[in-house]
SEVEXGU-110256 format. One record per residue (C-alpha): x, y, z; residue in one letter. Coordinates in steps of 0.25 Angstrom, whole numbers, plus 5000, padded with zeros to 4 digits. Layout:
SEVEXGU-110256
XYZA/...
END
This chain:
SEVEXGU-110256
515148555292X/516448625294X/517248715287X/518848715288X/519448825279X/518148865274X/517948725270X/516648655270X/516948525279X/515648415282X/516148355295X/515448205293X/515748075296X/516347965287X/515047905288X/514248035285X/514948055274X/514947925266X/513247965271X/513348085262X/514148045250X/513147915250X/512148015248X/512648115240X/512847995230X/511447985229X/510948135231X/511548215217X/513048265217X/513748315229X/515148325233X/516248295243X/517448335247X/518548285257X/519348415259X/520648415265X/521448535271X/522148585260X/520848575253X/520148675264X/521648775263X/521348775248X/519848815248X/520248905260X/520948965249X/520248955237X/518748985238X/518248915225X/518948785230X/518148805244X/516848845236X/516948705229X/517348635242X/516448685252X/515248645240X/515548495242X/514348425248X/515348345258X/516648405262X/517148285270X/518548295281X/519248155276X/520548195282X/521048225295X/521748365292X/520348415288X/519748335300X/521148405309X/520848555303X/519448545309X/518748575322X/518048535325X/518648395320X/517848355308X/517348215305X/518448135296X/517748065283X/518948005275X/
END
């Protein structure tokens, strides 16, 4: 795990993370979120917003400025 603005980021792979949500389908209710770098300026921010983002189960890096904000680099997962 990472953090990037005070933003939780999971560094996994693609397949890792298709892994997770497979078994979160079938393990009660979680969440995900793909946050992106104008997500992680607003939470840095807002602290309600980055309380709600950082209680995701997943936080997955789908994009490379997230991926490019990072070091070390994190794992891409689009």
């Amino acid at each position: 795990m990472s953090t990037i603005l005070g933003g939780k980021i999971d560094d996994v792979t693609r397949a890792e993370a298709l892994n997770q949500a497979n078994l979160f389908l079938q393990n009660g209710q979680h969440t995900i979120f793909t946050p992106n770098p104008e997500m992680l300026v607003e939470a840095h921010k807002d602290h309600l917003f980055a309380d709600v983002l950082n209680k995701g189960t997943l936080n997955i890096c789908d994009g490379f400025g997230l991926q490019a904000a990072s070091f070390p680099l994190l794992n891409r997962a689009p």
